[in-house]
Every structure is written in C-alpha cells, then in structure tokens.
ZALUM-261437 format. One record per residue (C-alpha): residue number from 1; residue in three letters; x negated, y, z. Coordinates in steps of 0.25 Angstrom, whole numbers, plus 5000, padded with zeros to 4 digits. Each point is the difference from the previous one (the first is absolute). Layout:
<sites>
@k = NUM&r = ALA&u = X&v = Y&w = Z
...
</sites>
This chain:
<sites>
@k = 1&r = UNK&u = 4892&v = 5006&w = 5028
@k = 2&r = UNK&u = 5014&v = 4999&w = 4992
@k = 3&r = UNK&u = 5006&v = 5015&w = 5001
@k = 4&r = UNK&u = 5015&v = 5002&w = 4999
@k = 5&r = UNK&u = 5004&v = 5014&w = 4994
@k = 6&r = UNK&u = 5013&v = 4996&w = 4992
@k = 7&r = UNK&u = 5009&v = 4989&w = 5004
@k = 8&r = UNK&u = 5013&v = 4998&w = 4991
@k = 9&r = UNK&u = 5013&v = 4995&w = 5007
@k = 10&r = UNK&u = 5011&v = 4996&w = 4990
@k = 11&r = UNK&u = 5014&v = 5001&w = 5003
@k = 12&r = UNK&u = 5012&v = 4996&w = 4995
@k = 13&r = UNK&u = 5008&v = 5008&w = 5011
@k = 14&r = UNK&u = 5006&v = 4988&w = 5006
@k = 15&r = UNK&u = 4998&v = 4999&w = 5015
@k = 16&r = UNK&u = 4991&v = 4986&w = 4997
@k = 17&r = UNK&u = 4991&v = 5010&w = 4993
@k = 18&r = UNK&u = 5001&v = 5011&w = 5011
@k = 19&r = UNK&u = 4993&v = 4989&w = 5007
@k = 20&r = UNK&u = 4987&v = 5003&w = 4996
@k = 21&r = UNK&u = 5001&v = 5014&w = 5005
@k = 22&r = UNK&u = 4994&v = 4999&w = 5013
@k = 23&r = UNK&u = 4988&v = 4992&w = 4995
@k = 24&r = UNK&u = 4995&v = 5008&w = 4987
@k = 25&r = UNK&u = 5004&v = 5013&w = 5010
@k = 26&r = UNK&u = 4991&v = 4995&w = 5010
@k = 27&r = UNK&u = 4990&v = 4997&w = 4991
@k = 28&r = UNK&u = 5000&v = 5013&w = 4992
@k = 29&r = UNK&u = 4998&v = 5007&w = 5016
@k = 30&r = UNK&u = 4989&v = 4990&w = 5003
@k = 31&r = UNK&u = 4993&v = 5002&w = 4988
@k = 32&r = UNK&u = 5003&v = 5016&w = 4997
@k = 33&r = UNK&u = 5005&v = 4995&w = 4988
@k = 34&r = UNK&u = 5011&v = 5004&w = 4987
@k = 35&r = UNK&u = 5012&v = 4995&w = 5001
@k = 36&r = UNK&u = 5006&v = 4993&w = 4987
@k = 37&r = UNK&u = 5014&v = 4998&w = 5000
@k = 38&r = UNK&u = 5005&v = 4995&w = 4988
@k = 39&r = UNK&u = 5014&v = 4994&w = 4994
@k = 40&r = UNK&u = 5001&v = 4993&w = 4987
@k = 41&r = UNK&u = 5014&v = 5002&w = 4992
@k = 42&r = UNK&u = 5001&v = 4986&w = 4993
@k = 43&r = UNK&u = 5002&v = 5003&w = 4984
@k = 44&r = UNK&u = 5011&v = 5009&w = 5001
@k = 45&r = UNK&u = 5012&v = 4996&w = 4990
@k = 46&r = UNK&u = 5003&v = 5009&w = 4989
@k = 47&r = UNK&u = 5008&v = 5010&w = 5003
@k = 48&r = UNK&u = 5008&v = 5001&w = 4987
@k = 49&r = UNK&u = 5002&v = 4986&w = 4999
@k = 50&r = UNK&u = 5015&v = 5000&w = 5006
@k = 51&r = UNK&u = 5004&v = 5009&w = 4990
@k = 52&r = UNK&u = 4995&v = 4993&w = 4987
@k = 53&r = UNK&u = 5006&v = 4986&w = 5002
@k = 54&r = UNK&u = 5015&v = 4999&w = 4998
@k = 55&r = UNK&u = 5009&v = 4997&w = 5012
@k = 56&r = UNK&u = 4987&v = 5006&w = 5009
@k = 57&r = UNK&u = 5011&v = 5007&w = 5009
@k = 58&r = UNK&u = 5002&v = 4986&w = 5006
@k = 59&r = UNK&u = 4985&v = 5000&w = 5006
@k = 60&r = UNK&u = 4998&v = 5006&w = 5014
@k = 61&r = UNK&u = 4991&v = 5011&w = 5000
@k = 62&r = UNK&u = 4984&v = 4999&w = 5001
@k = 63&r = UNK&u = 4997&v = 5000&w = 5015
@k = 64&r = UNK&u = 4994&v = 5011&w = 5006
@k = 65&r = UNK&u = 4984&v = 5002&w = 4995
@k = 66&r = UNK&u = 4991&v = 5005&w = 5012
@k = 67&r = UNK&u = 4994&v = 5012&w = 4996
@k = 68&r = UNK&u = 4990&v = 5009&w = 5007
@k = 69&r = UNK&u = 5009&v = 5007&w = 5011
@k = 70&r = UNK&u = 5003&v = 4986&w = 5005
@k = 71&r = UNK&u = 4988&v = 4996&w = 5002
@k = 72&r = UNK&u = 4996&v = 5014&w = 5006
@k = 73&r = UNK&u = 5012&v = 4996&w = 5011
@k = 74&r = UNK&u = 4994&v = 4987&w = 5003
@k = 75&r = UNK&u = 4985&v = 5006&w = 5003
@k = 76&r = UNK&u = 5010&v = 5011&w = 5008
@k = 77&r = UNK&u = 5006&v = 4989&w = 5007
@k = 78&r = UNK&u = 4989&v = 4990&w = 5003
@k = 79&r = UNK&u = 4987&v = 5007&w = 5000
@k = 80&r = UNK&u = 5000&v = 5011&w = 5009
@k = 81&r = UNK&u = 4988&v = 5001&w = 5006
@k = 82&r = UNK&u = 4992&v = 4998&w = 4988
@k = 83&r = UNK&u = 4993&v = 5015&w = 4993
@k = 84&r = UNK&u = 4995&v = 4994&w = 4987
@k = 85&r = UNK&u = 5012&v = 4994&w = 4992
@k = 86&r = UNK&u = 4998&v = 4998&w = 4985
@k = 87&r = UNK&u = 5014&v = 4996&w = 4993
@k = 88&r = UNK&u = 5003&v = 4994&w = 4985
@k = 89&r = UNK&u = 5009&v = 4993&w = 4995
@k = 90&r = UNK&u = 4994&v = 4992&w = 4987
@k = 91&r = UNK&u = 5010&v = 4992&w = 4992
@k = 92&r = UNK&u = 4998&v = 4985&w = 4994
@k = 93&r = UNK&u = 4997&v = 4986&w = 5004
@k = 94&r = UNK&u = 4999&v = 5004&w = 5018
@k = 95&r = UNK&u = 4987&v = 4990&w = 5000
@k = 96&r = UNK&u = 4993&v = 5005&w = 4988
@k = 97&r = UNK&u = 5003&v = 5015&w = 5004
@k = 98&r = UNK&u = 4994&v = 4998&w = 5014
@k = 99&r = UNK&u = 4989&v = 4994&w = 4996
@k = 100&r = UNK&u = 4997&v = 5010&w = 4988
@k = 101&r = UNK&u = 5003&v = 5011&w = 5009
@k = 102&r = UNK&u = 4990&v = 4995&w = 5012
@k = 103&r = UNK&u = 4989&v = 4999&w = 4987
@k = 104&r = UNK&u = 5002&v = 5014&w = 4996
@k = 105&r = UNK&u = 5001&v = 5007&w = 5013
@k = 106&r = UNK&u = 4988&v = 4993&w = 5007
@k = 107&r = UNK&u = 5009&v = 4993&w = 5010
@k = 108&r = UNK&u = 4992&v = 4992&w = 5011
@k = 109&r = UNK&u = 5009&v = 4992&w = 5008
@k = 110&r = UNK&u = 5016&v = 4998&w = 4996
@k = 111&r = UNK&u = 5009&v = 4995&w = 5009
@k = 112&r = UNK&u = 5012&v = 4994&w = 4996
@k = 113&r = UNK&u = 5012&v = 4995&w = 5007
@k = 114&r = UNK&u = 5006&v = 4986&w = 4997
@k = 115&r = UNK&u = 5015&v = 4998&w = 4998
@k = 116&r = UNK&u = 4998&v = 4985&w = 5008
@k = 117&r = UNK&u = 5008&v = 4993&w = 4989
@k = 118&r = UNK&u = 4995&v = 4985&w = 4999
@k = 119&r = UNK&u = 5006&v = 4987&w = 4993
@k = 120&r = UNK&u = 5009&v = 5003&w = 4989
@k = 121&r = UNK&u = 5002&v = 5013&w = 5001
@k = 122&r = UNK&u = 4984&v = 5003&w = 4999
@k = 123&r = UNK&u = 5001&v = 4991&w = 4988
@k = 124&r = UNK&u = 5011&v = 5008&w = 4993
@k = 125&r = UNK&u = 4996&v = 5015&w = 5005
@k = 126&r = UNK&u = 4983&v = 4999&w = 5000
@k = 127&r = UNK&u = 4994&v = 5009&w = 5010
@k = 128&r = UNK&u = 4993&v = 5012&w = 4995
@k = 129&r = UNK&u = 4992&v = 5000&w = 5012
@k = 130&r = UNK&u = 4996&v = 4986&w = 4996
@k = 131&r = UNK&u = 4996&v = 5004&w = 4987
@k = 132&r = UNK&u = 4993&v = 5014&w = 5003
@k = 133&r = UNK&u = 4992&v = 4991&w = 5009
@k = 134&r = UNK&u = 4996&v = 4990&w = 4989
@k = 135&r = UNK&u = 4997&v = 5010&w = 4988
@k = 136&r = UNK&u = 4994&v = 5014&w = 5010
@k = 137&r = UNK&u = 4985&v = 5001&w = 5001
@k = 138&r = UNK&u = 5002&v = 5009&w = 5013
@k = 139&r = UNK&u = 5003&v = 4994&w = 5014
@k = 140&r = UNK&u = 5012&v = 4997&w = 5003
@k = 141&r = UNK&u = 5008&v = 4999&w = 5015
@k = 142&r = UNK&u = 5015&v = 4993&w = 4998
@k = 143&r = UNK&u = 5011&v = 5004&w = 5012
@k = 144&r = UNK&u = 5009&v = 4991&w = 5004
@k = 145&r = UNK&u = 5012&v = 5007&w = 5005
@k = 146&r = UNK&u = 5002&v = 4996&w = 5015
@k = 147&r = UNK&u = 5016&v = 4999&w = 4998
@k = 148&r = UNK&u = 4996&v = 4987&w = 4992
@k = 149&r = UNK&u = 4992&v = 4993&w = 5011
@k = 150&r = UNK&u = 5008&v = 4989&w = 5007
@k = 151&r = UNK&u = 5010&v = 5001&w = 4988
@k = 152&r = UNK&u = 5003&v = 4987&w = 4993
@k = 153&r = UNK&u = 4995&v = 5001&w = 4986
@k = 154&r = UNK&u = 5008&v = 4993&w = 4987
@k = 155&r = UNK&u = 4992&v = 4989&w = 5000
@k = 156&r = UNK&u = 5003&v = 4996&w = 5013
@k = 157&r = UNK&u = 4988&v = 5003&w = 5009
@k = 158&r = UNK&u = 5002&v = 5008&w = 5012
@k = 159&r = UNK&u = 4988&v = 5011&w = 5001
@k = 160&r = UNK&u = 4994&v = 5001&w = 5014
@k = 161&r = UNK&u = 5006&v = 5011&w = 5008
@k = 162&r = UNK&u = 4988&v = 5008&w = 5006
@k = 163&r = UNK&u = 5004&v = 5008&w = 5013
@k = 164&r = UNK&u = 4998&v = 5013&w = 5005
@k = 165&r = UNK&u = 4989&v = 4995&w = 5011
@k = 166&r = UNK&u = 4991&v = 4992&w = 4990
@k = 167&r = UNK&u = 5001&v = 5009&w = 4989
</sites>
C-alpha cells in the first residue's frame, strides 16, 4: 500500500498556483499528512549590479523578490484549515529546486498547479510543472485552474466548459 506522509505544493503565489490548494489540502487531511508549501525565487539578480555599470540610474529597480513572510501570507490566506505546514523558500532554477527539494524532504506526492498556457506562448515560457513532471521521481498531480476551463486558448482551441451539475 503506497503511504502518503509528505506531499509538496509549490507556489509561485499567483492565483493559477493558489489553484492547487484545495487538492494538496485535502489530500494532506485524507492522508494525515505534512504539508509542503514551497516558492522558488528564480536566480535573483545581483544586487549590486545597478550600481557598477555607468548610466545604471536609467534601469528600473529589481522587482520585488518574495521572501519568507510572503509566503507565510499566502499559507495565512489559503490554507486555513490545515495544522501541519512546512514553508521554504529555496532559490535557483523553480523545476530543479522542486524537484531537489521533494528528493531531500522524502516528499510522496507533489501537486502542482498549471498556468494553462498553450501554443506559443507554452513554446516561449515552458511550464515548470511540465518539467517537474518529466525530471521527478515522485508522483505527481497537476491542477488545472477552473477560471481557464471554457476559455479560448492562444492556439485557437476552445477548452470544454464543465458545469457545476457534472462536475
């Protein structure tokens, strides 16, 4: 019998990621299971660079990097009802940090929202879920975030609206 004790939920605090709340949630309840919630800060820029190259005043500042107090408001904002929440934020590449980090912590299942992003712009952007799905050794359960159902994707399909009394 396959025993769930950790499950990981990356999030990159978008509400496509908060999609996947509700299913590692229940699943952390169903199984009595540790909560993994974790945020990858992509190679973070460095910060003296601005003010090493001449005319560097002309650059807008680096955006805001997430640290752990925001990720400390989004387990506060979207997971509730859960008691056993582990945080970290890791920096690097988001796939390889998420799979690295499921390895080290003995993570059993991650579940991982999708961004819905098809055609093009999956071409141009990737999808980290994608990748943690093809390089992780663990299971993994992707979310589709129900805002995209029925929306019409870049590459011209129209996804199939599923409504409220068949799903």
């Amino acid at each position: 019998m396959y025993v769930v004790k950790n499950i990981l939920m990356p999030t990159d605090f978008s509400d496509y990621s908060a999609a996947a709340v509700e299913h590692a949630s229940t699943f952390a309840v169903m199984y009595n299971a540790r909560l993994h919630v974790l945020h990858v800060v992509k190679d973070p820029p460095p910060l003296t660079m601005r003010h090493t190259i001449s005319g560097a005043e002309n650059i807008p500042p680096y955006r805001h990097i997430p640290t752990e107090d925001d990720l400390g408001k989004f387990v506060e904002r979207w997971l509730t009802r859960q008691q056993k929440v582990i945080q970290a934020v890791k920096y690097g590449q988001p796939y390889k940090e998420i799979v690295k980090y499921a390895h080290d912590e003995d993570i059993d299942l991650i579940v991982i929202a999708t961004h819905g992003r098809t055609g093009l712009t999956h071409l141009l952007m990737g999808s980290v879920a994608e990748k943690i799905v093809r390089f992780s050794t663990i299971p993994v359960l992707t979310v589709k975030p129900p805002k995209l159902i029925g929306m019409m994707a870049l590459d011209g399909v129209v996804h199939q609206e599923v409504s409220k009394e068949t799903a």
